[in-house]
C-alpha positions in Angstrom: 0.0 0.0 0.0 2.9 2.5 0.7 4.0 1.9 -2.8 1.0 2.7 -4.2 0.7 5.9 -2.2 4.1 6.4 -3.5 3.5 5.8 -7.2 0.7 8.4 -7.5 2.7 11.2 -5.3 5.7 10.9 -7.7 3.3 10.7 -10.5 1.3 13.5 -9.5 4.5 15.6 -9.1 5.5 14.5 -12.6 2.1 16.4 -13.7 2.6 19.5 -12.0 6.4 19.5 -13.1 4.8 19.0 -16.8 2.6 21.7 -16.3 5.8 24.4 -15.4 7.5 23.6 -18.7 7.1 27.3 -19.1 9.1 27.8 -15.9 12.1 26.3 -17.4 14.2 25.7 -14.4 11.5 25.1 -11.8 10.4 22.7 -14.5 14.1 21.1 -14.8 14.3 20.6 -11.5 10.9 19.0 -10.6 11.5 16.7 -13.4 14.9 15.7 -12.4 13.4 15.4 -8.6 11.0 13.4 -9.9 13.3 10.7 -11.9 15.4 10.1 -8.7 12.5 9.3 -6.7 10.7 6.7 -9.6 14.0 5.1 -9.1 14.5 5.1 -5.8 11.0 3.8 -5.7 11.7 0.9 -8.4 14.9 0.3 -6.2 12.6 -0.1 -2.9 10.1 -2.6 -4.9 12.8 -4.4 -6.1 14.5 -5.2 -2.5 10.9 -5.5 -0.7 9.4 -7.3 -3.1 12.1 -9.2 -5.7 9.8 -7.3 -7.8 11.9 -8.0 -11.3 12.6 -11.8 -10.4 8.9 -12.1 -9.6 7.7 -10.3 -13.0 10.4 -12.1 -14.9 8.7 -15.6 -13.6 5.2 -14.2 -14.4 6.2 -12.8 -17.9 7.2 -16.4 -18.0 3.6 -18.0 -17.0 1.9 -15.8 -19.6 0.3 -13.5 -17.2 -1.2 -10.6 -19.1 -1.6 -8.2 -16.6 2.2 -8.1 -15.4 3.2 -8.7 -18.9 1.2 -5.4 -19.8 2.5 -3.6 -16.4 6.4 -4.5 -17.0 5.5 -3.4 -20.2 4.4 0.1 -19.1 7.0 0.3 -16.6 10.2 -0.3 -19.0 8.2 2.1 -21.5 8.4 4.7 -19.0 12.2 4.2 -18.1 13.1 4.6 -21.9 11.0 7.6 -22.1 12.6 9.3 -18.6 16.4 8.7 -20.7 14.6 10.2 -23.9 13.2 12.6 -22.3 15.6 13.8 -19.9 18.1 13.7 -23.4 16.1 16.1 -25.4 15.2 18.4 -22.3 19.3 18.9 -21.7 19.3 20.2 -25.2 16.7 22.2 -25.0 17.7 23.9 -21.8 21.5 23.6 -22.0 22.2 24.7 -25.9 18.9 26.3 -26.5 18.0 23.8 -29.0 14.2 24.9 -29.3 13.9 23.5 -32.4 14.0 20.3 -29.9 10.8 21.4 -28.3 7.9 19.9 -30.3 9.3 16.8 -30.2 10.3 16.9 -26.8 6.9 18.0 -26.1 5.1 14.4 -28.0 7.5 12.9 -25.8 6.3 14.1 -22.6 2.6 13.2 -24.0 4.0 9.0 -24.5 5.8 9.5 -21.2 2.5 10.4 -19.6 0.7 7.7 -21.2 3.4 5.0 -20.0 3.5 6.5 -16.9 -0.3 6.4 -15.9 -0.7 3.3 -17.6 2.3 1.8 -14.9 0.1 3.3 -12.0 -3.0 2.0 -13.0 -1.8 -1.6 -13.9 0.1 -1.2 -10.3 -2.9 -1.5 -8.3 -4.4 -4.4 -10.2 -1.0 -6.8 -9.3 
């Protein structure tokens, strides 16, 4: 249940940092706030629960709902990296040419993201 409670906090702090893009640094520094603690959460999972040898036996079974959840998850970690990758242009070499892309990307990363939380609660 902590989890949980922790899943939604970080991703509800992942929405409000969204919503200050136009606050560059603010935005930056939510965003990078907000990566540390998805992986400090993943890390706490992983040594409460063996979370990653559990879904790697369950991917195993066939079971559809941790396939899809993994699936969501490892979406998400890709996108943070993308994301994060674009952004540094953006705000380090003033690529803004960068920001309509990096904008569709924030979008997916959303869509991973929820999709992670919601498929969290039905493990």
């Amino acid at each position: 249940m902590v989890f949980h409670a922790a899943n939604v906090a970080i991703f509800l702090f992942i929405l409000v940092g969204a919503a200050l893009h136009h606050k560059r640094q603010l935005h930056v520094k939510m965003m990078l706030t907000a990566f540390v603690l998805d992986l400090a959460l993943l890390f706490a999972v992983e040594l409460a629960d063996g979370a990653v040898a559990q879904a790697y036996r369950s991917v195993g079974e066939g079971k559809a709902i941790i396939m899809t959840h993994v699936a969501f998850a490892v979406s998400g970690l890709v996108m943070w990296i993308v994301q994060i990758h674009a952004g540094r242009k953006i705000y380090k070499q003033g690529r803004m040419e960068l920001l309509p892309r990096h904008a569709k990307g924030a979008r997916l990363f959303l869509f991973f993201r929820l999709g992670n939380v919601v498929t969290a609660f039905m493990l």
